[in-house]
Each structure stands twice: as C-alpha cells, then as structure tokens.
N, C-alpha and C positions, 0 to 999 in steps of 0.2 A: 504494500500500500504506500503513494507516495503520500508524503504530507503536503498540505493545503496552501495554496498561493494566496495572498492578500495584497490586496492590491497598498501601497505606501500614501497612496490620496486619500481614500475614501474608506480603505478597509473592508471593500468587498471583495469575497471570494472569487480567484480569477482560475480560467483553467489553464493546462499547465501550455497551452500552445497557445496564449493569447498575448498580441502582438500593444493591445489596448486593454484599457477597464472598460466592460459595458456599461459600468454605473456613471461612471464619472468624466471617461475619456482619457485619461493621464495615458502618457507612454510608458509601458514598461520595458524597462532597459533591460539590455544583456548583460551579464556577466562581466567584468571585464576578461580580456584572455590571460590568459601567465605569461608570465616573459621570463621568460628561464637562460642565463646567464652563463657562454661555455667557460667553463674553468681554463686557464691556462694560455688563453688568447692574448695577443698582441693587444693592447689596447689605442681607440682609433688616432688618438695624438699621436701614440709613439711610431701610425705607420704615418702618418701625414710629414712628421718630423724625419724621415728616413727620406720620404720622397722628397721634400724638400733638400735634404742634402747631396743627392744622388742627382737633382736636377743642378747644386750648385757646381760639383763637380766637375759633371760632362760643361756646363758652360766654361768651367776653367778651365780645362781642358780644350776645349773648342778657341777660346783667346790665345791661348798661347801656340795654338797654329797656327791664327789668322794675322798674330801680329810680331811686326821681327823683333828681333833680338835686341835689345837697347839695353846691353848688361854694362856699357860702358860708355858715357856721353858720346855724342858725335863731334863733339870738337876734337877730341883723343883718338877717336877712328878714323874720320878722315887727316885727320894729323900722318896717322899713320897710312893710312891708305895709299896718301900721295908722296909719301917719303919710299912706299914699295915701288909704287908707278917709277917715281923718278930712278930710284936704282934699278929697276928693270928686275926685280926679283921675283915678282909675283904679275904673271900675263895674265891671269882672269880678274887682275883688279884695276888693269890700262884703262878699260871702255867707261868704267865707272867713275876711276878719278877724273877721267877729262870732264866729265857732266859733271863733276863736282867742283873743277874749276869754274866751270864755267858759270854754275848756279851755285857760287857758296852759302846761300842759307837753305839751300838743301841737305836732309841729312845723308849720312854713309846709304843709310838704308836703301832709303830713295834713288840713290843713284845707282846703284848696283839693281836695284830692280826698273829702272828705266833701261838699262844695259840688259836686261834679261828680256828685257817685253813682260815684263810682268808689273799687279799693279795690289796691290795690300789696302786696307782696313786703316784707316788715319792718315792715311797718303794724302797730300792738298790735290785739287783742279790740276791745276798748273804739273804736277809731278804725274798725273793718271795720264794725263791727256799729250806727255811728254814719251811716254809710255805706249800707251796703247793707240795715239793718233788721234786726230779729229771723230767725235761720233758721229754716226748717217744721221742720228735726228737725237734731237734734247726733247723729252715733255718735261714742262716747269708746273709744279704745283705749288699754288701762294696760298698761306696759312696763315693764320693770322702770329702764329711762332714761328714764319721765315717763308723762302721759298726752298721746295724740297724739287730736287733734279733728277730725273730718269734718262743716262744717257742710254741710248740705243747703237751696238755695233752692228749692223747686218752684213753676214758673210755670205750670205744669197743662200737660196734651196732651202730657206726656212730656219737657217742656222742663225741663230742670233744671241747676244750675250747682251747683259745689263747691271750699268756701272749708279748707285742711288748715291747724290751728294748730295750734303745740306750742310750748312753757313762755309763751302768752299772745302770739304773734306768728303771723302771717301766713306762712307756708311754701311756700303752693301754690296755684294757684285755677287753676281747671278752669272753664268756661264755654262 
C-alpha cells in the first residue's frame, strides 16, 4: 500500500500520478533528482587552469619561431656583422651587411632577412616591402584605433600570400 499524497496548498488528497490539485490547482513539483558526485575527479578549475597553461605555452612556443633572435642588441650584431663582411670571413653575411649599410636603422635581423627574401613578425613597411617587393594590391581598413593593411602578393593560378600591417609593422603573414 502506498501512502497518501497531500496536496502542500490545500491539503487535499492527491493521486499518486497527478501533475495538479483538483481542489485547489497548485502545481505539484517533482522530486528534485540526486546529483551524485564522482569521487576522485579532476575538478573543473583545475582542468580550465591546465588548458589555460597549455594554450600559454604553445603561444610561447609559437613566438619564438615567428620572431628572430634578439639575444644580443643590434648595435653589437651589426657591429659585428660588418667587421665579418669587411674581413671577408663570413660570405653568407656580405648581402646582408650591405643592406645594413645602406639602411643603418635597420636591424641585423632585418637585413639578413631582406637578403633571404624572407619577411618576420615586427618587421617595419619599409623592411617587408624591401623584402618581398611591391604588393599587387593593399586593402586599407580604417578603424577608429588606426588603419589596418592587407597587402596582397598574387603569384597567378590562385596562389596568393598575405602580409597584415598596422601602425607601419608587420602583424601577420598568411602564405
């Protein structure tokens, strides 16, 4: 036998599948459910805190491929660079010092990667474009925090790469 439902409003007898009181109308609620609790789980900060670290990582990780090596000022590198050039010691740093003559507030970096045809991540305008050439076409997007740059290389047949600069530096390249 089960025992008798009453209704919480009205205190009328209710049966055991009614969704209402017929007396009074009141909703009769369910049950709450159990929420039962795994033992021994990670709890959910400590995975949010994992991901967050793992995504800091890979970003550091990611920085330090896309930008060179600046373990020692460029006044001391190209210092040196052009005391190699001039002694004739080091052939793969000639094409570089001369572009470094020639633009000395450029740094080592920049110039050895204009001598490469290559173009990096904090590179100015002037150092990409020294670089890699005039682009086939600029879209300028004007915001109200600057205008942002989408140079466009087009190598025909659909092949195209893309260089994004904003306040005159190098942002993004797409290739």
């Amino acid at each position: 036998m089960q025992p008798s439902l009453h209704c919480t409003g009205c205190g009328a007898e209710l049966s055991a599948s009614a969704a209402f009181c017929a007396a009074c109308g009141k909703r009769i609620g369910m049950p709450a459910p159990s929420v039962s609790r795994k033992k021994g789980g990670m709890p959910t900060w400590a995975i949010l805190l994992l991901a967050l670290a793992i995504i800091g990582a890979i970003g550091a990780i990611a920085q330090n491929d896309l930008t060179p090596n600046t373990a020692s000022s460029d006044e001391d590198s190209r210092a040196v660079t052009l005391k190699q050039w001039e002694a004739g010691t080091d052939v793969s740093l000639q094409g570089a010092a001369r572009i470094c003559e020639k633009h000395p507030d450029w740094s080592t970096d920049a110039c050895k990667a204009v001598e490469q045809k290559k173009i990096f991540i904090g590179m100015t305008a002037d150092e990409a474009r020294a670089s890699w050439g005039k682009p086939s076409r600029v879209n300028r997007t004007i915001y109200s925090t600057g205008v942002h740059e989408q140079w466009v290389y087009d190598y025909g047949e659909g092949v195209e790469a893309f260089v994004y600069v904003k306040e005159g530096r190098v942002t993004a390249i797409q290739d």
